[in-house]
N, CA, C, O and CB atoms as a CASP TS submission, in Angstrom:
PFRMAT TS
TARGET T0000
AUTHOR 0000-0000-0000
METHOD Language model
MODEL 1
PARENT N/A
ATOM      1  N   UNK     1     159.222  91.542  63.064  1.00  0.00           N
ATOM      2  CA  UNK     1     157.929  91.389  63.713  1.00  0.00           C
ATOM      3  C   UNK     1     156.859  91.999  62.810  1.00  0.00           C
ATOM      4  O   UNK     1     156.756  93.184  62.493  1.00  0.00           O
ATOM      5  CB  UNK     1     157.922  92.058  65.125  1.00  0.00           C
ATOM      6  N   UNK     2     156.226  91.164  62.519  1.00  0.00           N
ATOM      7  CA  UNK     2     154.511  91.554  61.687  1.00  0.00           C
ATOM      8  C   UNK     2     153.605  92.414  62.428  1.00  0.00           C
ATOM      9  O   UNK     2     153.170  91.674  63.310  1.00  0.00           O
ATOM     10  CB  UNK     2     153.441  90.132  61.466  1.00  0.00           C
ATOM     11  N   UNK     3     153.258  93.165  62.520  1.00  0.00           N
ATOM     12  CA  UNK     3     152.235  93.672  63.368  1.00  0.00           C
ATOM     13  C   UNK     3     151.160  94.272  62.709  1.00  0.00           C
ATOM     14  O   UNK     3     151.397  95.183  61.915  1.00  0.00           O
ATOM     15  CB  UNK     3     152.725  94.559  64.246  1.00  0.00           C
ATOM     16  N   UNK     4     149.703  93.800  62.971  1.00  0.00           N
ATOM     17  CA  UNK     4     148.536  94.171  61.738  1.00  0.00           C
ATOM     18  C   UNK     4     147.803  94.753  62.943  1.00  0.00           C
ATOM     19  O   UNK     4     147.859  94.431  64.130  1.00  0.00           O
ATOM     20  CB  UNK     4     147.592  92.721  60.623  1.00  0.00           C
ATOM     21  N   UNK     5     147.106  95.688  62.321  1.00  0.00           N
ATOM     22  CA  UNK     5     145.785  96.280  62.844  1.00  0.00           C
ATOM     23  C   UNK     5     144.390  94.775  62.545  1.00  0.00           C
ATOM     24  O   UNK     5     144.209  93.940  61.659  1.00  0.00           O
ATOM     25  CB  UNK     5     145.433  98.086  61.664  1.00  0.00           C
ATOM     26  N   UNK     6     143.836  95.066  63.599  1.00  0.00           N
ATOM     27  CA  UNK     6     142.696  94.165  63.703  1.00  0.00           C
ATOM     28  C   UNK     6     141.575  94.902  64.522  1.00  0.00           C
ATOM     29  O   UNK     6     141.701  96.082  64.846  1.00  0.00           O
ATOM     30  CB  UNK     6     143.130  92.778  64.396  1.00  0.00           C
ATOM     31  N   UNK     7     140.279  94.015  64.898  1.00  0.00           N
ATOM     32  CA  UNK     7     139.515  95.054  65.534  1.00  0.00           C
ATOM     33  C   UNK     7     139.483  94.053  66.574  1.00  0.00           C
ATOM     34  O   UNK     7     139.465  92.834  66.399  1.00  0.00           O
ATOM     35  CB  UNK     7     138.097  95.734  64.867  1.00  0.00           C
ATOM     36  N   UNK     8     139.477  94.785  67.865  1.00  0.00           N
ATOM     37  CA  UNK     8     140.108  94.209  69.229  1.00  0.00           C
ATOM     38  C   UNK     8     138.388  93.463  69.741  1.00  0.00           C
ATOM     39  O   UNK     8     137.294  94.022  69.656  1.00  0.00           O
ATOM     40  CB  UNK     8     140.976  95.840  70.579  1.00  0.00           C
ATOM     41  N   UNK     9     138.756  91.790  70.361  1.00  0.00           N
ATOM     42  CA  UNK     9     137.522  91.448  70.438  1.00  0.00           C
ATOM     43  C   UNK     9     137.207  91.159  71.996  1.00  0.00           C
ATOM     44  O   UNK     9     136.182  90.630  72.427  1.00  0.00           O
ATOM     45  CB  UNK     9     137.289  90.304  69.494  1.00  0.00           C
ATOM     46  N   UNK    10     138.359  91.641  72.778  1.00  0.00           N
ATOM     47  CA  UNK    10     138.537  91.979  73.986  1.00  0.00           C
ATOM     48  C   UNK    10     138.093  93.224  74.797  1.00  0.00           C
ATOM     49  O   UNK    10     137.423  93.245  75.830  1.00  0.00           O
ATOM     50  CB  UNK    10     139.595  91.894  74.017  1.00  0.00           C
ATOM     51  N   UNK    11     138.554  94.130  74.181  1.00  0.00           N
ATOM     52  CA  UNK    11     138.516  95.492  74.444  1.00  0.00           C
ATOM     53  C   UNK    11     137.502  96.728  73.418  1.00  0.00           C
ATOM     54  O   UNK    11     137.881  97.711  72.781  1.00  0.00           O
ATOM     55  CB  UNK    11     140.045  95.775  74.371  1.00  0.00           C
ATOM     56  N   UNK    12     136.032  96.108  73.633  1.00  0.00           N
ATOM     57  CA  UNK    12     134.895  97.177  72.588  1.00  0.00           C
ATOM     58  C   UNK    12     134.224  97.519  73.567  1.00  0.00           C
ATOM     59  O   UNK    12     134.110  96.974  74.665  1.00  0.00           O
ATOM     60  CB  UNK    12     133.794  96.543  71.274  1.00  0.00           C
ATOM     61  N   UNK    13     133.732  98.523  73.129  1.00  0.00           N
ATOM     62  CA  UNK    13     131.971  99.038  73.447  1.00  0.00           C
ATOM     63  C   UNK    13     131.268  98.831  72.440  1.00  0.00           C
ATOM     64  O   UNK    13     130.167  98.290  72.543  1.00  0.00           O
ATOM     65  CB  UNK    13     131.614 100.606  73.748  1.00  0.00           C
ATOM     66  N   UNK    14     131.820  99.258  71.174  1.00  0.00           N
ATOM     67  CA  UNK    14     130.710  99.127  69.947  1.00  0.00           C
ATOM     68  C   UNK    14     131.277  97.708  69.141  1.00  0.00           C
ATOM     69  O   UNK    14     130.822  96.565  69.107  1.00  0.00           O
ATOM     70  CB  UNK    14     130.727 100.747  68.725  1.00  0.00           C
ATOM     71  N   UNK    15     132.712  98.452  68.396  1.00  0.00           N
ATOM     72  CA  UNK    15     132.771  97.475  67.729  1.00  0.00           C
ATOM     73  C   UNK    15     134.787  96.689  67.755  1.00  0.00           C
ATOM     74  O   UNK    15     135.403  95.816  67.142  1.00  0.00           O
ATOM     75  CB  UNK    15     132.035  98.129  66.217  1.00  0.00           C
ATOM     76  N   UNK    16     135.077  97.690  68.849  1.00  0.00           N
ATOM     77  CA  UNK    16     136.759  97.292  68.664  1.00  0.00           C
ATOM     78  C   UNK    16     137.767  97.960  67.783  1.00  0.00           C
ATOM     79  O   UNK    16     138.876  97.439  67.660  1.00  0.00           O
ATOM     80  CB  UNK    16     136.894  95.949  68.148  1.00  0.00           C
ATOM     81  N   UNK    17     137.443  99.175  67.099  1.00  0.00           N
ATOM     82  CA  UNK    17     138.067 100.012  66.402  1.00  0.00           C
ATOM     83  C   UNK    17     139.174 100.454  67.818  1.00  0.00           C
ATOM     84  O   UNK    17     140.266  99.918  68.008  1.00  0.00           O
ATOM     85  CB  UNK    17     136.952 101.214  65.620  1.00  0.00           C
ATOM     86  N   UNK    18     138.587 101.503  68.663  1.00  0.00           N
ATOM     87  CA  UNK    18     139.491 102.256  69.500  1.00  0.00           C
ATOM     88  C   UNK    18     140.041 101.329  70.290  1.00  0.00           C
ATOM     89  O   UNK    18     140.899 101.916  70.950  1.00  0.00           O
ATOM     90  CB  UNK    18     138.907 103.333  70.279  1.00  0.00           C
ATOM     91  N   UNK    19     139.996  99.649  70.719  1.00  0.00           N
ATOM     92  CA  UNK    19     140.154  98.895  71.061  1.00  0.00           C
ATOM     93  C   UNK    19     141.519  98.290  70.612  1.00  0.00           C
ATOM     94  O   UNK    19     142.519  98.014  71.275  1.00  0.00           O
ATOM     95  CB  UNK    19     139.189  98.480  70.954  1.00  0.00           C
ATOM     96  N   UNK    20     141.271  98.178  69.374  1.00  0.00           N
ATOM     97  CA  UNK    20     142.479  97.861  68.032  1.00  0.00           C
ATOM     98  C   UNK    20     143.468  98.660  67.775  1.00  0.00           C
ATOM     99  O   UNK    20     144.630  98.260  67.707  1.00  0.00           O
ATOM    100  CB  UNK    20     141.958  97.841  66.664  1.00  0.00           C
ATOM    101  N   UNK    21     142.990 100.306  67.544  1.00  0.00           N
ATOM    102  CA  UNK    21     144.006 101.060  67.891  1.00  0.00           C
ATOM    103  C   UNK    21     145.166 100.897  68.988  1.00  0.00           C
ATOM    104  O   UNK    21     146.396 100.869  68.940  1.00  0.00           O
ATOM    105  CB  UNK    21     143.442 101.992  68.100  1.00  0.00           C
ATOM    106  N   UNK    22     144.135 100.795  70.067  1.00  0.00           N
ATOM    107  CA  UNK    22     145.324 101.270  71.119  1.00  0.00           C
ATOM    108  C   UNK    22     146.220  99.750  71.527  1.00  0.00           C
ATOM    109  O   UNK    22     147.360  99.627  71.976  1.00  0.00           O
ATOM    110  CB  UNK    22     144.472 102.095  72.798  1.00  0.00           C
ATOM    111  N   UNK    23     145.167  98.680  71.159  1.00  0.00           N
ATOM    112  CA  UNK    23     146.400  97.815  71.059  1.00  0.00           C
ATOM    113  C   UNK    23     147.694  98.128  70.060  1.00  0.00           C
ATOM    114  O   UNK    23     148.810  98.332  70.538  1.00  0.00           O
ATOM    115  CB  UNK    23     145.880  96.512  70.666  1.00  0.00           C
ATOM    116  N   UNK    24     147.493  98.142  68.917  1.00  0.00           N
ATOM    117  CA  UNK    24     148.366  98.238  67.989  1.00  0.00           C
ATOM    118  C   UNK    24     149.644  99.437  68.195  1.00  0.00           C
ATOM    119  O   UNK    24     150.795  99.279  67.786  1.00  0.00           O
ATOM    120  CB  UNK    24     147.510  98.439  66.811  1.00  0.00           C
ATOM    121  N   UNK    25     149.138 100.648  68.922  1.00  0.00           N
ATOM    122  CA  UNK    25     150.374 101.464  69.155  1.00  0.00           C
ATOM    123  C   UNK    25     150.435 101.382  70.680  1.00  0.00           C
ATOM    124  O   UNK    25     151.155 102.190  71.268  1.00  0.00           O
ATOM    125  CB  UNK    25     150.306 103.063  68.551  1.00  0.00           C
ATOM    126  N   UNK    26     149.914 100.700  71.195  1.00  0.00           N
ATOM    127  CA  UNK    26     150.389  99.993  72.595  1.00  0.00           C
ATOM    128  C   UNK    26     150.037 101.229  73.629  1.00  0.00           C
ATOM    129  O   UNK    26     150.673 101.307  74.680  1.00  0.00           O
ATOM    130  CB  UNK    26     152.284  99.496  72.634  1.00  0.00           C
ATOM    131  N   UNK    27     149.181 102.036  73.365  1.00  0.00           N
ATOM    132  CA  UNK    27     148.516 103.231  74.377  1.00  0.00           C
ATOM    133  C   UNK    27     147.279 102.429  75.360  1.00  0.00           C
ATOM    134  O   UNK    27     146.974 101.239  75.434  1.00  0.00           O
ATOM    135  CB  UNK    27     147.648 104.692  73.247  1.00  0.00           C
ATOM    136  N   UNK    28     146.710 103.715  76.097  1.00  0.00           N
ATOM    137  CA  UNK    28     145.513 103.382  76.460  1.00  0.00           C
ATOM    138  C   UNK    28     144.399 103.460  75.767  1.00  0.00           C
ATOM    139  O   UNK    28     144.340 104.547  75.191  1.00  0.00           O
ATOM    140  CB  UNK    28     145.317 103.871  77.311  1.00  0.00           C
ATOM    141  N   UNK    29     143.064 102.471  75.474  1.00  0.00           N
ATOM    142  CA  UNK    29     142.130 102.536  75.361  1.00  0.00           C
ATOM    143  C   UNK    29     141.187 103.563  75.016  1.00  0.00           C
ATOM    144  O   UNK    29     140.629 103.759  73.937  1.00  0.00           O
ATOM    145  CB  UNK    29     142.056 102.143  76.007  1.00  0.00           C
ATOM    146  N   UNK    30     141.062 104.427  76.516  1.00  0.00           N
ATOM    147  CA  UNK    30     140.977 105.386  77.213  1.00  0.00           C
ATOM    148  C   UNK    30     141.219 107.041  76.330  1.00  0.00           C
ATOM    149  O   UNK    30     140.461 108.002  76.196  1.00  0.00           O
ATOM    150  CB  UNK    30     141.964 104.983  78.303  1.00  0.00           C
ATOM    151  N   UNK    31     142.231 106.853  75.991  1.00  0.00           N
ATOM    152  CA  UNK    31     142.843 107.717  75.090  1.00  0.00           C
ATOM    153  C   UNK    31     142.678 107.650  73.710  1.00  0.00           C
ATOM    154  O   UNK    31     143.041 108.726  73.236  1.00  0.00           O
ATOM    155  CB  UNK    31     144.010 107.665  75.265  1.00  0.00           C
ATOM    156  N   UNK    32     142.278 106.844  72.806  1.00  0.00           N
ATOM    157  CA  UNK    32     142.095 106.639  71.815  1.00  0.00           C
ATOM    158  C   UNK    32     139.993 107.151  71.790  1.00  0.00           C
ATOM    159  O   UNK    32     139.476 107.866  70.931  1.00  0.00           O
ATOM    160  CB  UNK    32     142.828 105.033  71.571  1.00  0.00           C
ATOM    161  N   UNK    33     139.355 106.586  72.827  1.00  0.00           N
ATOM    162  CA  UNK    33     137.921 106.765  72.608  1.00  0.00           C
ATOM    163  C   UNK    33     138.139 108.345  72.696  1.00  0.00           C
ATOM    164  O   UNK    33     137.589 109.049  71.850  1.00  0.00           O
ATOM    165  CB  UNK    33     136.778 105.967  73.778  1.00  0.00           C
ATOM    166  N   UNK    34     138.868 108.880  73.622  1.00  0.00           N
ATOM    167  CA  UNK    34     138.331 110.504  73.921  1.00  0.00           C
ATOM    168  C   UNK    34     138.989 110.899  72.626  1.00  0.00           C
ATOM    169  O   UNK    34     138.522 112.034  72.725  1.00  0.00           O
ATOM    170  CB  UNK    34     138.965 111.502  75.537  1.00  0.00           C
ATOM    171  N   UNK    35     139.569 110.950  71.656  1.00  0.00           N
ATOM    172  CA  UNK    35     140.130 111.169  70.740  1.00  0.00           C
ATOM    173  C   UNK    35     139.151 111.153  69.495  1.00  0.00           C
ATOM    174  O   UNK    35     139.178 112.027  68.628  1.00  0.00           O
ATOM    175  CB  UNK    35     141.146 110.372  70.773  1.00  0.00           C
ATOM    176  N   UNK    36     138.476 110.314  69.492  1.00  0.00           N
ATOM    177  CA  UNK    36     137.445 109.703  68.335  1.00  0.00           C
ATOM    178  C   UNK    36     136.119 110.843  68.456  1.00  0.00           C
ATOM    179  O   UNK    36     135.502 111.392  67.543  1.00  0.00           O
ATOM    180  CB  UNK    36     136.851 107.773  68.770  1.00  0.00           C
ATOM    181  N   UNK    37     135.913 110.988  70.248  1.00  0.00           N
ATOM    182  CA  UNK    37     135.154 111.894  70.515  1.00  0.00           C
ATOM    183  C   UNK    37     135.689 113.474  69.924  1.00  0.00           C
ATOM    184  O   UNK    37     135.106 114.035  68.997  1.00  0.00           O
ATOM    185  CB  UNK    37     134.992 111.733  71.967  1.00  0.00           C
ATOM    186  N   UNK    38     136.205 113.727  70.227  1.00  0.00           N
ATOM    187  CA  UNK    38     136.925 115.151  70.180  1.00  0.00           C
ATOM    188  C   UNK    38     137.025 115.267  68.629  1.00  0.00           C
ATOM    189  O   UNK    38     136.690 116.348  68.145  1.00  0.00           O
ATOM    190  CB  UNK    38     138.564 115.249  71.025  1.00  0.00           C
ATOM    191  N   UNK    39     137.246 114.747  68.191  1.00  0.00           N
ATOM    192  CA  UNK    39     137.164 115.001  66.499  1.00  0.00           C
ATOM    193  C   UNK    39     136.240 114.740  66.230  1.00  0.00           C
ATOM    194  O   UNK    39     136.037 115.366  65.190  1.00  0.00           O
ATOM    195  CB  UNK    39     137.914 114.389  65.533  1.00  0.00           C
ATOM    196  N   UNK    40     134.972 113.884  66.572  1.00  0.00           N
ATOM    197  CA  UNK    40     133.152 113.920  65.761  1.00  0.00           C
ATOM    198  C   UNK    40     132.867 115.097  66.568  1.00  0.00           C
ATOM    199  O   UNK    40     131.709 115.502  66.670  1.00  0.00           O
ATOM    200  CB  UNK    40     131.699 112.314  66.107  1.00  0.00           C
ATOM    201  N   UNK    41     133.811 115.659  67.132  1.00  0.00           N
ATOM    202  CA  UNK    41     132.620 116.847  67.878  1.00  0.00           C
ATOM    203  C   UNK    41     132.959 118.103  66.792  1.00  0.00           C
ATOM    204  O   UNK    41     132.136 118.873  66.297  1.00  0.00           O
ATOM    205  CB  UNK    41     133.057 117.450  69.995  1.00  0.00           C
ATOM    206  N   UNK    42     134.482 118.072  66.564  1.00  0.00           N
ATOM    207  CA  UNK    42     135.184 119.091  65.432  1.00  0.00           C
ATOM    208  C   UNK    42     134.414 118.944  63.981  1.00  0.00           C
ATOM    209  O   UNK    42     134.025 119.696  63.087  1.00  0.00           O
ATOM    210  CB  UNK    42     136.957 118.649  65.177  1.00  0.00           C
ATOM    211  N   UNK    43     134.423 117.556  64.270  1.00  0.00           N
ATOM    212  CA  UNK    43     134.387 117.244  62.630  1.00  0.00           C
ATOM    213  C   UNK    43     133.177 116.404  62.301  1.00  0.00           C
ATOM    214  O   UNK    43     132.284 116.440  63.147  1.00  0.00           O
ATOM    215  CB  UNK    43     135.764 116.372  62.078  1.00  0.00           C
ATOM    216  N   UNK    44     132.974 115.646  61.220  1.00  0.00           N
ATOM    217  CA  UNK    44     132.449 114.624  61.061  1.00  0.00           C
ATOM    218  C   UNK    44     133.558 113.164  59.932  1.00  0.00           C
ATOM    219  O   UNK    44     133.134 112.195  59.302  1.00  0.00           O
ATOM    220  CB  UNK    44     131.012 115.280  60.474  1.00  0.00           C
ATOM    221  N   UNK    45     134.953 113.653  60.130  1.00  0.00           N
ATOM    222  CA  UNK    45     135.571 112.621  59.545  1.00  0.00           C
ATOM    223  C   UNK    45     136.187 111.664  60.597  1.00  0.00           C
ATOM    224  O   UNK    45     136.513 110.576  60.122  1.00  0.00           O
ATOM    225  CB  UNK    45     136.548 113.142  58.619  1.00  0.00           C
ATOM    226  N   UNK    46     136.390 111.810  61.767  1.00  0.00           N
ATOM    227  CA  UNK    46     136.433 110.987  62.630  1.00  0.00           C
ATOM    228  C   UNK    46     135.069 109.627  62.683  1.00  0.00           C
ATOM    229  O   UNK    46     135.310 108.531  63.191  1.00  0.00           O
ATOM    230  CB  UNK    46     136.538 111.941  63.781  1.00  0.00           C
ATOM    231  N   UNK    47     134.314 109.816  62.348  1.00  0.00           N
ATOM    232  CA  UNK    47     133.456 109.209  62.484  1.00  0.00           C
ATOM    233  C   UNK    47     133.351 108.180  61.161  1.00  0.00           C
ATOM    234  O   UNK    47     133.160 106.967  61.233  1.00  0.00           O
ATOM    235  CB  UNK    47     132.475 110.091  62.800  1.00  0.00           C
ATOM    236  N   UNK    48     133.518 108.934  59.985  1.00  0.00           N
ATOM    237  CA  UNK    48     133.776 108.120  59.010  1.00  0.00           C
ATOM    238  C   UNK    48     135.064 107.721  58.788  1.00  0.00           C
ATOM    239  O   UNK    48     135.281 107.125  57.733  1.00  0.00           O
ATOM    240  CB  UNK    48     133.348 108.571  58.026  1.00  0.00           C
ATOM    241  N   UNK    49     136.334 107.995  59.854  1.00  0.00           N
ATOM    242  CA  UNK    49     137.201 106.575  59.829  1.00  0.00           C
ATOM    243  C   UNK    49     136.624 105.488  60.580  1.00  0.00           C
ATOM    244  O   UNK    49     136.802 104.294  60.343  1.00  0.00           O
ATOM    245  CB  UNK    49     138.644 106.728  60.436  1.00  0.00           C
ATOM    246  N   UNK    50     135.796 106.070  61.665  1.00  0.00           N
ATOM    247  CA  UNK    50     135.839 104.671  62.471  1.00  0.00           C
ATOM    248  C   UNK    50     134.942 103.615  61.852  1.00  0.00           C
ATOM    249  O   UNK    50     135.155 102.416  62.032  1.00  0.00           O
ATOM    250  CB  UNK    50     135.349 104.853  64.021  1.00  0.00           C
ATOM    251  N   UNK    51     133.694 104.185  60.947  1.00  0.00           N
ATOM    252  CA  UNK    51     132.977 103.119  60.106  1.00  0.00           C
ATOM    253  C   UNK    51     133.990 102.546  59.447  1.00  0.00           C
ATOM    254  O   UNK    51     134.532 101.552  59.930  1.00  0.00           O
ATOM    255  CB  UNK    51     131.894 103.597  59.116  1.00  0.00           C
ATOM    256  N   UNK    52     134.465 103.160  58.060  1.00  0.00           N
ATOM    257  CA  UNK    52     135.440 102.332  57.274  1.00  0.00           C
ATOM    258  C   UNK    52     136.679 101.229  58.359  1.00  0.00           C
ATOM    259  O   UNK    52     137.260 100.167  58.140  1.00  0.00           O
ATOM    260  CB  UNK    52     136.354 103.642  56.268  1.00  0.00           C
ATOM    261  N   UNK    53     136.645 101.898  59.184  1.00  0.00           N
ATOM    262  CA  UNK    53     137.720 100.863  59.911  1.00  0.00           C
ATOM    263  C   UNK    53     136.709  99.302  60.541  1.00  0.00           C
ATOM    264  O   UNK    53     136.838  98.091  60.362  1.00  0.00           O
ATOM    265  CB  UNK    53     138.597 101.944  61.571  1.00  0.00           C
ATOM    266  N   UNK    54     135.835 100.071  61.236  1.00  0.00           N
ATOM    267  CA  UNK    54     134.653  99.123  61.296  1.00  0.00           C
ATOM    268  C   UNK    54     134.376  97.836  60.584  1.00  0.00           C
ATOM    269  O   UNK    54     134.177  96.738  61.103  1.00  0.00           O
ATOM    270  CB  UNK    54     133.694  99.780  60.982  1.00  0.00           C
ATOM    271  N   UNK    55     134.399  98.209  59.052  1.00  0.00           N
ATOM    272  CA  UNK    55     134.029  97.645  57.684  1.00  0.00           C
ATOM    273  C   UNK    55     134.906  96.972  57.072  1.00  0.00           C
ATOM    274  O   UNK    55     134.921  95.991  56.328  1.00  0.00           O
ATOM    275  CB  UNK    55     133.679  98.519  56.804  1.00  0.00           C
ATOM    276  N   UNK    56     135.552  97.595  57.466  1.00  0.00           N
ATOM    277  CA  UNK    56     137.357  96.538  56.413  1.00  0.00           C
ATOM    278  C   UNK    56     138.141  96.200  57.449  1.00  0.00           C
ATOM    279  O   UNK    56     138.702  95.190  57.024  1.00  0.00           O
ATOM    280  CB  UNK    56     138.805  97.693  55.127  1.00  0.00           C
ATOM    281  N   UNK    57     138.494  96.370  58.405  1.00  0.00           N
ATOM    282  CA  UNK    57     139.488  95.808  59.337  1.00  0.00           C
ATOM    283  C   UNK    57     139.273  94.176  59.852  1.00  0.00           C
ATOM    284  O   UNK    57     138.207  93.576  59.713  1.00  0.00           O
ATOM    285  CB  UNK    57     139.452  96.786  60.604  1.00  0.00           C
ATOM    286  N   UNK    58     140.247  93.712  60.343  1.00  0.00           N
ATOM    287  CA  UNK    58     139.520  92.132  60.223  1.00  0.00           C
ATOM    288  C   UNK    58     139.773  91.962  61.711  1.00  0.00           C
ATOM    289  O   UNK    58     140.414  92.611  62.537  1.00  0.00           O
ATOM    290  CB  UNK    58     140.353  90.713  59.045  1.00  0.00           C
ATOM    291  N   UNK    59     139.099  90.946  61.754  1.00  0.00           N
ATOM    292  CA  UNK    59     138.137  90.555  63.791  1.00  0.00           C
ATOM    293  C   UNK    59     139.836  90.173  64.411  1.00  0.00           C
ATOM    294  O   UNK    59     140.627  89.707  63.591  1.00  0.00           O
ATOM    295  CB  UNK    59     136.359  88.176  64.013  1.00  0.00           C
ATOM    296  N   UNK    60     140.103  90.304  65.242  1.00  0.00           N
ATOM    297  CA  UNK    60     141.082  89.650  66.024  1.00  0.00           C
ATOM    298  C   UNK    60     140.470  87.986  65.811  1.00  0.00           C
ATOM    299  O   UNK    60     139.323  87.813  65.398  1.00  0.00           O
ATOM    300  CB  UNK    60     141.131  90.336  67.767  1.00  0.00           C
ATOM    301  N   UNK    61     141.380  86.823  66.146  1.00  0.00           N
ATOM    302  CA  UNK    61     140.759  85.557  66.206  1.00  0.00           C
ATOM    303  C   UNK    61     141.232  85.231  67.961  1.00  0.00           C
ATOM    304  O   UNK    61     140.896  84.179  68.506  1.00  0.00           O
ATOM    305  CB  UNK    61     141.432  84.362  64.824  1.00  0.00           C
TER
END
């Protein structure tokens, strides 16, 4: 089984990053956004995965 990361065109608020995630390891949604949060609050590299993922990941069709 192939399984690719894509950016989810079902499941966004912005752009389908945390959408894509949680499809791909088959979690909640839910859990992936508070996650993204919690590290731009620690950090500021959470934020620059989710651009680069943003930027290079390819659209679900």
């Amino acid at each position: 089984m192939d399984k690719k990361f894509v950016l989810s065109s079902s499941d966004k608020k912005i752009a389908g990053v945390c959408g894509g995630i949680a499809e791909y390891f088959g979690i909640d949604t839910l859990l992936v956004r508070i996650a993204f949060v919690v590290f731009a609050v620690i950090g500021s590299l959470s934020f620059w995965v989710y651009l680069l993922l943003w930027l290079l990941a390819p659209k679900s069709k």
